[in-house]
FIKOLZA-1660 file (N, C-alpha, C; in steps of 0.1 Angstrom, whole numbers, plus 5000, padded with zeros to 4 digits):
% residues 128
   i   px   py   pz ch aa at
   1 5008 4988 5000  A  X  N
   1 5000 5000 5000  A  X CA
   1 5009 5012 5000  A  X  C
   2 5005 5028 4994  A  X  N
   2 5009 5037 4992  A  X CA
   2 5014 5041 5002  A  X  C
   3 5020 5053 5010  A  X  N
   3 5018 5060 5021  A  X CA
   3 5021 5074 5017  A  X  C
   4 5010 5081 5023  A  X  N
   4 5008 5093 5021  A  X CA
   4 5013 5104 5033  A  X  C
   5 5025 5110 5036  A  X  N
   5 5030 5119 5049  A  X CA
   5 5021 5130 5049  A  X  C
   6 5019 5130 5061  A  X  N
   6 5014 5144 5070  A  X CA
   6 5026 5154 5068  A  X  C
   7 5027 5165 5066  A  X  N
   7 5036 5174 5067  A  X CA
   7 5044 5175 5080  A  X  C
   8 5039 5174 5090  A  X  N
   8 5050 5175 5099  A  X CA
   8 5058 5162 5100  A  X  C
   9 5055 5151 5099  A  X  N
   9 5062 5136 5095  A  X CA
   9 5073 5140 5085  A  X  C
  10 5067 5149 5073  A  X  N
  10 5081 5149 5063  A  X CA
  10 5088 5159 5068  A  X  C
  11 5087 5169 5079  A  X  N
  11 5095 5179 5083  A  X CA
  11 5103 5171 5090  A  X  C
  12 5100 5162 5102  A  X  N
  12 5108 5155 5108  A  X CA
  12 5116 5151 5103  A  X  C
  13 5114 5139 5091  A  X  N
  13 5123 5130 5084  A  X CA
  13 5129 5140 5079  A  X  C
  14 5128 5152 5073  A  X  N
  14 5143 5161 5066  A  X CA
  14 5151 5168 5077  A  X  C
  15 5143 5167 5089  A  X  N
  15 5153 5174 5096  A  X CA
  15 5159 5164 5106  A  X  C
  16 5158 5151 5101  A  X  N
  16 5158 5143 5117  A  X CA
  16 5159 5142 5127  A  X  C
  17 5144 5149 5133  A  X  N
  17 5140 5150 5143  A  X CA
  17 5137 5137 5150  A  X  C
  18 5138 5137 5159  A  X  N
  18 5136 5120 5169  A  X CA
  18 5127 5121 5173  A  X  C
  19 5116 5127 5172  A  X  N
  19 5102 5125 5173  A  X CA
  19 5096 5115 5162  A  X  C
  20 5100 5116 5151  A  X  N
  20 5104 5103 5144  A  X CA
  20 5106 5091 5145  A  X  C
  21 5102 5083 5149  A  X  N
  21 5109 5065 5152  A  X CA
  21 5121 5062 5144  A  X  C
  22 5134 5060 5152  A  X  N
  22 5141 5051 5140  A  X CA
  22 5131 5040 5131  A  X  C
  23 5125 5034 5138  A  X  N
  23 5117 5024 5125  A  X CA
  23 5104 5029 5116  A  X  C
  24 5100 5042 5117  A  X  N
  24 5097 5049 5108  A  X CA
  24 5104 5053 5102  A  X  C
  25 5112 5060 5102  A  X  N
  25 5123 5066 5092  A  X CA
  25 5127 5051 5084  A  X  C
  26 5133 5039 5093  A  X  N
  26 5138 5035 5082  A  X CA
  26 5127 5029 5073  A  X  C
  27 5119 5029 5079  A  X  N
  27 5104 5021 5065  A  X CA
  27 5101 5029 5058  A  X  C
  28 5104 5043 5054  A  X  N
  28 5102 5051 5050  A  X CA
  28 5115 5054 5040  A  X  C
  29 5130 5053 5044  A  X  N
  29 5144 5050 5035  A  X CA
  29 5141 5036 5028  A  X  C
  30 5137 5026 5032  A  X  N
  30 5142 5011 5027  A  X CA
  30 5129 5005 5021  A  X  C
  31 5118 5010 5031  A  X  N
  31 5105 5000 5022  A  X CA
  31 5099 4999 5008  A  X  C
  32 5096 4990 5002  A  X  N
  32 5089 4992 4988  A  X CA
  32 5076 5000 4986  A  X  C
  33 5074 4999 4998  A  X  N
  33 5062 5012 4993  A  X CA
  33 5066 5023 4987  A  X  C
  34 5056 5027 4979  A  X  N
  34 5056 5044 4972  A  X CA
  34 5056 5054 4987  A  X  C
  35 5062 5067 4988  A  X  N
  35 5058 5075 5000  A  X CA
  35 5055 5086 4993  A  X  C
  36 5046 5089 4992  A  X  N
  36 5039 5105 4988  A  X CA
  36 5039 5114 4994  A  X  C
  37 5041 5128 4992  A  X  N
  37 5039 5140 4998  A  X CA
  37 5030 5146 4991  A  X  C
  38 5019 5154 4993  A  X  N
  38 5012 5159 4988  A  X CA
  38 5012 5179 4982  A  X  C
  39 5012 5176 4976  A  X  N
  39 5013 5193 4975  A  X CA
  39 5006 5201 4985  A  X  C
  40 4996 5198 4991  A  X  N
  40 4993 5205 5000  A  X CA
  40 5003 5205 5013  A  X  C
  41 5010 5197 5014  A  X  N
  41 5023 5199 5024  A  X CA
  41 5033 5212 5020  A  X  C
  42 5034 5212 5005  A  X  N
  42 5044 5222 5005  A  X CA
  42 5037 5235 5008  A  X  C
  43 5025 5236 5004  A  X  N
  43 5015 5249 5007  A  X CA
  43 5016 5253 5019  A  X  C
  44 5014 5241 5028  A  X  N
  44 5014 5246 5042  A  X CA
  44 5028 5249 5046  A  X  C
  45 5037 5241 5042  A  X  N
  45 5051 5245 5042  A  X CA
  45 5054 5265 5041  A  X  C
  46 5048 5264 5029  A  X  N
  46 5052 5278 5019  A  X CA
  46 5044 5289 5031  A  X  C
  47 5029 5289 5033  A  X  N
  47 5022 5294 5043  A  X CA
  47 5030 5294 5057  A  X  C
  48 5029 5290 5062  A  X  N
  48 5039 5289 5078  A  X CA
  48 5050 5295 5074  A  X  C
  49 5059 5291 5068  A  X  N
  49 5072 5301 5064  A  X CA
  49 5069 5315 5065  A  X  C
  50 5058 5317 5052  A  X  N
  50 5056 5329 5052  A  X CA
  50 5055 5338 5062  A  X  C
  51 5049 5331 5074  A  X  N
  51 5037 5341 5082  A  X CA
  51 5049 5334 5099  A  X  C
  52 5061 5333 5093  A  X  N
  52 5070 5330 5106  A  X CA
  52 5066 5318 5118  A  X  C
  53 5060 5309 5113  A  X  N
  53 5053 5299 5120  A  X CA
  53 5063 5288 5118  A  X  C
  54 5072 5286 5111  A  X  N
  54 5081 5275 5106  A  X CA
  54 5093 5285 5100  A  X  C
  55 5104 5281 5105  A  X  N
  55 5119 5285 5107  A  X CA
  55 5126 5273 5096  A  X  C
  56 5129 5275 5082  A  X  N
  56 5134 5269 5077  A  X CA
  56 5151 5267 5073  A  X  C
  57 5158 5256 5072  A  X  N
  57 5172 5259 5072  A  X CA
  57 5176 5267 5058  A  X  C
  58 5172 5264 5054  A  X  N
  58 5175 5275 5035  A  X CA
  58 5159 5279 5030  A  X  C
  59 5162 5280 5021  A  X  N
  59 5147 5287 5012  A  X CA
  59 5136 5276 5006  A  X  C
  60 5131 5284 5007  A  X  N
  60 5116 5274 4997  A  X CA
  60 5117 5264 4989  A  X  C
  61 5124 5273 4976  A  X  N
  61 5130 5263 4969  A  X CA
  61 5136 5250 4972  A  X  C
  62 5146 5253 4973  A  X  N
  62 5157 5243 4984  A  X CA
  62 5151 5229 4990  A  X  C
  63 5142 5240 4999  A  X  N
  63 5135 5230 5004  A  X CA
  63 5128 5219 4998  A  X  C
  64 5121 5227 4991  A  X  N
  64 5113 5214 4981  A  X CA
  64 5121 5208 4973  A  X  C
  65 5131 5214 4969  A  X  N
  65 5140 5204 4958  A  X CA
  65 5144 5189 4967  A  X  C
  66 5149 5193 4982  A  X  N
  66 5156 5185 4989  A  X CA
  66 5143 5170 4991  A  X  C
  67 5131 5175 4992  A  X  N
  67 5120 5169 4988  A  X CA
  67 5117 5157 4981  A  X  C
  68 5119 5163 4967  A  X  N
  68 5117 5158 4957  A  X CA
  68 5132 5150 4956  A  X  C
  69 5146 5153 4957  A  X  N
  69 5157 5148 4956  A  X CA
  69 5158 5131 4966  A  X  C
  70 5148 5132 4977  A  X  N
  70 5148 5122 4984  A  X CA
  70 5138 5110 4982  A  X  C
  71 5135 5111 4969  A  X  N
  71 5126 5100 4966  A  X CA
  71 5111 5102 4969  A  X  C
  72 5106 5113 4977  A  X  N
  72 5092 5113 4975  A  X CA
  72 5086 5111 4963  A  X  C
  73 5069 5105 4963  A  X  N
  73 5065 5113 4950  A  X CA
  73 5055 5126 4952  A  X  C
  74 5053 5132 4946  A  X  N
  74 5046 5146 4944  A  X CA
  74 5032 5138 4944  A  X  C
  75 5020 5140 4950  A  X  N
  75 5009 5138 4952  A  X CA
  75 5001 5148 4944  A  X  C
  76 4994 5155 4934  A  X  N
  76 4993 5165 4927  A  X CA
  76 4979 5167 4932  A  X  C
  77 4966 5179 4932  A  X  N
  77 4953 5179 4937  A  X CA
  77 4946 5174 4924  A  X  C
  78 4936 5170 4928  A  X  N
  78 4929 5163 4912  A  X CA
  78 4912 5167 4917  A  X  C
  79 4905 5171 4906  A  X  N
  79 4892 5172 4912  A  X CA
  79 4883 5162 4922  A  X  C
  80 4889 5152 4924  A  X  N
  80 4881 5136 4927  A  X CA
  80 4883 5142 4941  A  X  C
  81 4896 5151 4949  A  X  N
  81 4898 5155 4960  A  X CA
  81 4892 5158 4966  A  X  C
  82 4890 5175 4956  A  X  N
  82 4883 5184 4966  A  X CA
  82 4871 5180 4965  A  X  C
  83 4862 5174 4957  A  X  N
  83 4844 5163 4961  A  X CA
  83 4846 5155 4975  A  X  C
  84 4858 5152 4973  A  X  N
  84 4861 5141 4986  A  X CA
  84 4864 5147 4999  A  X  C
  85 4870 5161 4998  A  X  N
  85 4872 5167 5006  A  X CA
  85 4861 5176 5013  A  X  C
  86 4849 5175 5003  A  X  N
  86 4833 5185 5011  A  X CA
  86 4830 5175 5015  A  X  C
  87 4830 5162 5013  A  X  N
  87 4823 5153 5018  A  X CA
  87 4825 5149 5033  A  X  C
  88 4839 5155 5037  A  X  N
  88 4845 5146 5051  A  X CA
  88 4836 5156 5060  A  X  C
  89 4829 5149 5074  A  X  N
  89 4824 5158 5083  A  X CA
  89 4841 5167 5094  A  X  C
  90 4833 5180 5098  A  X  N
  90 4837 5189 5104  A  X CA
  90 4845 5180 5118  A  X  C
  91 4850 5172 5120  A  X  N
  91 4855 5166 5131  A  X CA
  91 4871 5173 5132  A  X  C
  92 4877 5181 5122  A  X  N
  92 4886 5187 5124  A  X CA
  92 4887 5195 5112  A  X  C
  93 4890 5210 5118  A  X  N
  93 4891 5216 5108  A  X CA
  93 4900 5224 5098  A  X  C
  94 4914 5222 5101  A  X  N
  94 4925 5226 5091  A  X CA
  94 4924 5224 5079  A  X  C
  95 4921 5232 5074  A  X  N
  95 4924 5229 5057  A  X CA
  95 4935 5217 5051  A  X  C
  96 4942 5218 5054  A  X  N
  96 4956 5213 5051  A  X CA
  96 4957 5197 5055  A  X  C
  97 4951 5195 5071  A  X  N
  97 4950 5184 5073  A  X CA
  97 4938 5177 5065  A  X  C
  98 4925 5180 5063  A  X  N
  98 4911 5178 5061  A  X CA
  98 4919 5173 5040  A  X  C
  99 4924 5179 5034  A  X  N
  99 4929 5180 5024  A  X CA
  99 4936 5167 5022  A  X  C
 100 4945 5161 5029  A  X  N
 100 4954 5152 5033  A  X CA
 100 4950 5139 5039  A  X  C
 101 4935 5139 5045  A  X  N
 101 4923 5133 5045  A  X CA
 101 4918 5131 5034  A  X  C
 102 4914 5134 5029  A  X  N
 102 4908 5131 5011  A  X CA
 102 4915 5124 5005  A  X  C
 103 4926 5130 5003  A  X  N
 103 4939 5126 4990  A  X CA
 103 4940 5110 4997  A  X  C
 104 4942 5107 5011  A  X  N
 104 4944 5093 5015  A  X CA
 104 4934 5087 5007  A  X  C
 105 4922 5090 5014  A  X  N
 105 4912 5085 5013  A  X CA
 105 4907 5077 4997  A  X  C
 106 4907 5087 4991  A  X  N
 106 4905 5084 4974  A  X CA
 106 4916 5076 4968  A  X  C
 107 4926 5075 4973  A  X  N
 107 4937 5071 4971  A  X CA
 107 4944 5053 4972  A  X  C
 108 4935 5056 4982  A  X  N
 108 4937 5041 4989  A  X CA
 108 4950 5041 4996  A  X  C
 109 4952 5051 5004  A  X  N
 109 4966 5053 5004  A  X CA
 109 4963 5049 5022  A  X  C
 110 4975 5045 5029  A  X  N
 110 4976 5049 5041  A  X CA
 110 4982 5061 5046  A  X  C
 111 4979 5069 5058  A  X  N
 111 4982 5084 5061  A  X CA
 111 4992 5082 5075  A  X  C
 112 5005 5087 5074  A  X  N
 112 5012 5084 5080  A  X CA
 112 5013 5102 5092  A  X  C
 113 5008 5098 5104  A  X  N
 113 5008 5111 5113  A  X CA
 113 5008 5107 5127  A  X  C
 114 5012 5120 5131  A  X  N
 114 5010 5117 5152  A  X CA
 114 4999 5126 5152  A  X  C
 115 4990 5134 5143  A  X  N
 115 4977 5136 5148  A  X CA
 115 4969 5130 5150  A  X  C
 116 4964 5130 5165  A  X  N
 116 4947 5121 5169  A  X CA
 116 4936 5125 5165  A  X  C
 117 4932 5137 5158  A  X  N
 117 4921 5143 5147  A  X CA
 117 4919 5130 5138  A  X  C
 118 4929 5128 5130  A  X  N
 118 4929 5116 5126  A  X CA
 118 4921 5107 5119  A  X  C
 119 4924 5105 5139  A  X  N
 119 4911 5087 5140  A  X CA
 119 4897 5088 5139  A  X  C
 120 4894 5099 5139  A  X  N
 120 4879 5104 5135  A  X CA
 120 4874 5103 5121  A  X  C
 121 4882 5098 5117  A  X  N
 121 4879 5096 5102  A  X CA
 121 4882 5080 5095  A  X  C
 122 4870 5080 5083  A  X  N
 122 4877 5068 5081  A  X CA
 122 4887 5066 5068  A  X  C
 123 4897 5073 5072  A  X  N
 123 4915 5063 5064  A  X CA
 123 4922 5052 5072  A  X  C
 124 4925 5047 5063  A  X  N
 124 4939 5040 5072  A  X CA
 124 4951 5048 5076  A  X  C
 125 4956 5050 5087  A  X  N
 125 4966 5056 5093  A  X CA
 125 4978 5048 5102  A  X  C
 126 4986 5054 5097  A  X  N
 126 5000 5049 5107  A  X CA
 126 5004 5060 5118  A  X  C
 127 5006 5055 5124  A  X  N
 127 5007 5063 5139  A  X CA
 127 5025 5063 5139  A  X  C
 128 5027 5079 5137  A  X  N
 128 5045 5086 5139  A  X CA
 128 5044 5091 5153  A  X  C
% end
């Protein structure tokens, strides 16, 4: 099965942060799964930057190159999303997360997070 990162999951893993499991990271370096990032990660990325909520080590760019350099794949929005996305009930309400919710969802993807919003929903999730 796919796995789809929460944005803070892929912050960790670039910054290796130990909030991270060594055995997430390494299922995440070594396993045959696909690991997707979603472009809505970089948004929220790009957003928080902007508005000084996230302290990045180089620039935007950069950042996302280092991204893409490490074998993610790019998750792109598709309209099947955002249908998918009016549909989820209000049990949490961040755009970004709610967004990231869908794309699993439609996806068939597992969603890989340490948020408990979450479980309120029905994806499959891995617990970081």
């Amino acid at each position: 099965m796919s796995v789809l990162l929460d944005t803070h999951v892929l912050l960790w893993f670039q910054l290796l942060d130990k909030r991270l499991s060594a055995s997430l990271r390494n299922r995440i370096e070594r396993s045959p799964e696909a690991h997707y990032v979603s472009q809505v990660s970089f948004w929220e990325i790009a957003i928080k930057a902007s508005l000084g909520k996230l302290r990045l080590s180089q620039d935007l760019a950069a950042t996302f190159k280092d991204i893409r350099d490490a074998g993610f794949l790019v998750l792109p929005f598709r309209e099947e999303h955002f249908l998918e996305v009016a549909m989820l009930p209000f049990h949490h309400r961040d755009p970004f997360d709610r967004m990231l919710i869908a794309q699993a969802r439609n996806e068939g993807m597992e969603l890989l997070t340490a948020d408990l919003h979450f479980a309120a929903y029905d994806v499959a999730l891995v617990k970081a």
